[in-house]
C-alpha positions as CSV (number, residue, x, y, z in Angstrom):
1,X,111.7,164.5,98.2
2,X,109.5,166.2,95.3
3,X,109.6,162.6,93.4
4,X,107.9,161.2,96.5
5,X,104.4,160.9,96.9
6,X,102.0,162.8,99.3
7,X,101.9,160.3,102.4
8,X,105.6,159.9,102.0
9,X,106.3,163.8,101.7
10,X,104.4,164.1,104.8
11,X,105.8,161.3,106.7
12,X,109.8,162.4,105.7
13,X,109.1,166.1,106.9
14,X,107.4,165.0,110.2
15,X,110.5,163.2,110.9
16,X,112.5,165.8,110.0
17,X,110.3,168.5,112.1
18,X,110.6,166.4,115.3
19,X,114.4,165.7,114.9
20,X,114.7,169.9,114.3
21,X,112.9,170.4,117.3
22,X,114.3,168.0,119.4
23,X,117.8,168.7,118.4
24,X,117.9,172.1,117.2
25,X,121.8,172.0,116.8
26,X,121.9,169.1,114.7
27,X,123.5,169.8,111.1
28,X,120.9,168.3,108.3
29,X,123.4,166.4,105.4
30,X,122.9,163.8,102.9
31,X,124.8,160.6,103.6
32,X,124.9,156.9,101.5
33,X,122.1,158.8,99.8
34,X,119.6,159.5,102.6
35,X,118.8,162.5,104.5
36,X,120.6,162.6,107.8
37,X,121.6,164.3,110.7
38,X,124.8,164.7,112.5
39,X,125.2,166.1,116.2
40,X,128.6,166.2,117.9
41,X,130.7,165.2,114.6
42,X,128.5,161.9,114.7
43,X,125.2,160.5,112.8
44,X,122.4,161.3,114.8
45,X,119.5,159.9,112.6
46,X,119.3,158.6,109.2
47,X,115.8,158.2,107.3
48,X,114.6,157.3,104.0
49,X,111.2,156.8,102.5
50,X,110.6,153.5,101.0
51,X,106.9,152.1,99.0
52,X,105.4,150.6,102.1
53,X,107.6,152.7,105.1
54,X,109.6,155.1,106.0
55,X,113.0,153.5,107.2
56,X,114.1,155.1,110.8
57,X,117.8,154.4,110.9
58,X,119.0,155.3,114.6
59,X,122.9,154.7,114.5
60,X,123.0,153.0,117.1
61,X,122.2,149.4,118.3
62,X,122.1,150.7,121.8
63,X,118.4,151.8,121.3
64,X,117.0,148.6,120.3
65,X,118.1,147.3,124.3
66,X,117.0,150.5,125.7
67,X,113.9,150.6,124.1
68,X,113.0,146.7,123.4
69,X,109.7,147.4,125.1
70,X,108.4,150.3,123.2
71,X,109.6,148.6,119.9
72,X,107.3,145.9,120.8
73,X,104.1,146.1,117.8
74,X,106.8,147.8,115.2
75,X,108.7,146.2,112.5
76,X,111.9,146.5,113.4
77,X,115.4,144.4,112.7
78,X,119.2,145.3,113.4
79,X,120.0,149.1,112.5
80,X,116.3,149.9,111.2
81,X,112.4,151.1,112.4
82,X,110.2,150.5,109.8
83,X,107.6,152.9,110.3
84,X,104.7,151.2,108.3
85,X,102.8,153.5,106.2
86,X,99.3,151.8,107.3
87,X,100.7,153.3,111.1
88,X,100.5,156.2,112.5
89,X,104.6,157.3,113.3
90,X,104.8,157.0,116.8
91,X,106.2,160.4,117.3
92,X,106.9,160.1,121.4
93,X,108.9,156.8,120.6
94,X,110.8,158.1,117.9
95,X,111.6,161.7,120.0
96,X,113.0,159.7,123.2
97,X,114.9,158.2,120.3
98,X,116.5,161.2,118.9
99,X,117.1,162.1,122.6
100,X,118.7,159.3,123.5
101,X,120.8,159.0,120.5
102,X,121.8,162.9,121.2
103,X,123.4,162.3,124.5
104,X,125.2,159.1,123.0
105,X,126.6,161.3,120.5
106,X,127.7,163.7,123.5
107,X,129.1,161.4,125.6
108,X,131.3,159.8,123.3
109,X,132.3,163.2,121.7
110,X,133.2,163.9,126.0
111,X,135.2,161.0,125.9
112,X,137.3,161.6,123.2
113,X,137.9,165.0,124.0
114,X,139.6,163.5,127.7
């Protein structure tokens, strides 16, 4: 992250804050050359700064259903939030994300354990 700039420093540890907070027992890794986190031996979140966004890689293609309405206004397309520089990161959005994604990530670790 030092080779980024200011904004994007700022942005990228934000992200990284809220998913810490909101899943405390997720293990922080690098993966296809972004940071990452996994929960329950699965990808929680991926993220990566980019010169106009921050990319918000969720895992999951259940989240764009579930939350279709609050995506509304966001650039968004299969796999990937782009969180717009220009914006303000909508931080409740993105933490009912992480949430979400975290119980997915349970469930299906349930399930296989059955």
């Amino acid at each position: 992250m030092a080779s980024l700039g200011e904004l994007q420093q700022t942005r990228m540890e934000q992200i990284r804050k809220l998913v810490k907070e909101t899943a405390p027992q997720a293990e922080e890794l690098l993966s296809y050359g972004m940071p990452a986190f996994k929960l329950h031996k699965r990808i929680l979140i991926y993220y990566a700064a980019h010169t106009n966004h921050i990319g918000f890689y969720p895992a999951s293609l259940t989240i764009f259903k579930v939350f279709a309405g609050e995506l509304q206004g966001l650039a968004y397309s299969r796999g990937t939030i782009r969180l717009q520089n220009n914006t303000e990161i909508p931080l409740d959005l993105i933490r009912k994300i992480i949430e979400f994604r975290a119980m997915e990530n349970l469930e299906k670790e349930i399930i296989k354990e059955k």
